[in-house]
ZAKEKOL-347795 format. One line per field, with one value per residue (C-alpha): x, y, z. Coordinates in Angstrom, 2 decimals, always signed. Example, Ala and Ser with C-alpha at 12.3 -4.5 7.8 and 13.67 -1.06 7.14 Angstrom:
X	(+12.30; +13.67)
Y	(-4.50; -1.06)
Z	(+7.80; +7.14)
This chain:
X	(+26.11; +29.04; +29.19; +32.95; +34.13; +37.96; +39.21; +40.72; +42.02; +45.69; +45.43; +42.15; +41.67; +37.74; +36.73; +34.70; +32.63; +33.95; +37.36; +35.56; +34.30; +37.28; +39.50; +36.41; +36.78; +40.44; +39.79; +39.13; +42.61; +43.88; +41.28; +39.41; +35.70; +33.90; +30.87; +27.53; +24.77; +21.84; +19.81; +21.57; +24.48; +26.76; +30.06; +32.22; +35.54; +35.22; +32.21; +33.65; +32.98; +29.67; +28.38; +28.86; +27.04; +23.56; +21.63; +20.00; +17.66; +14.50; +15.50; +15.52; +15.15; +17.54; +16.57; +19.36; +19.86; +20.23; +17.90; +15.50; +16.35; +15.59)
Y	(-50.45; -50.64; -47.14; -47.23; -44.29; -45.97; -42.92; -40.40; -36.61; -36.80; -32.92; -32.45; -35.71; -35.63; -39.15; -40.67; -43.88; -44.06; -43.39; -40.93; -39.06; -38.44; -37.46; -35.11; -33.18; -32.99; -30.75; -28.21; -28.43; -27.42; -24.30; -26.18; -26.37; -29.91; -30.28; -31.01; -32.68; -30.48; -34.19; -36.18; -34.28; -36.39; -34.46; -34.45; -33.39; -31.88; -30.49; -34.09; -36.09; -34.23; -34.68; -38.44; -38.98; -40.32; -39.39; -42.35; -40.78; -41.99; -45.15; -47.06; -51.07; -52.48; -52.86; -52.91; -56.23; -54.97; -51.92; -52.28; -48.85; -48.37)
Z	(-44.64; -42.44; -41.49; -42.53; -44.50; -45.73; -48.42; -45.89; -47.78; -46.46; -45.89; -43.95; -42.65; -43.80; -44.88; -47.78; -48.54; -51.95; -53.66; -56.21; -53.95; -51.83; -55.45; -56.34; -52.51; -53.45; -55.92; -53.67; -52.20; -55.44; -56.12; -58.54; -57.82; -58.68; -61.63; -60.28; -61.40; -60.76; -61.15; -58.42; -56.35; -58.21; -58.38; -61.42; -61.75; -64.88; -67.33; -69.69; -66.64; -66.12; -69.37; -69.62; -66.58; -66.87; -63.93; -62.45; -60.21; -62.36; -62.74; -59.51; -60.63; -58.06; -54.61; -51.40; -50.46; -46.68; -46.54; -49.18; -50.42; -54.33)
């Protein structure tokens, strides 16, 4: 809840909240397009990855300390 976005792509200069995220939008750099979860946006980056994840979107049992956000 900072607002701070710390994982910056070296080539673009586009910034992420989380060091996943930033080495899934590197993918594109290297012509390979991310997996998707259709359930959650979570972005994978391969169909292994993808089919490990379990999509947490119904199951919302911890609240944000800060927000209150499920």
């Amino acid at each position: 809840h900072t607002g701070e976005y710390p994982y910056k792509c070296h080539q673009c200069g586009r910034s992420f909240l989380l060091r996943r995220l930033l080495e899934v939008h590197q993918l594109v750099h290297l012509g390979r397009q991310p997996q998707v979860c259709a359930g959650c946006g979570a972005a994978f980056a391969d169909s292994l990855r993808l089919g490990q994840h379990r999509c947490g979107k119904g199951d919302r049992r911890f609240e944000c300390p800060v927000c209150g956000k499920r």
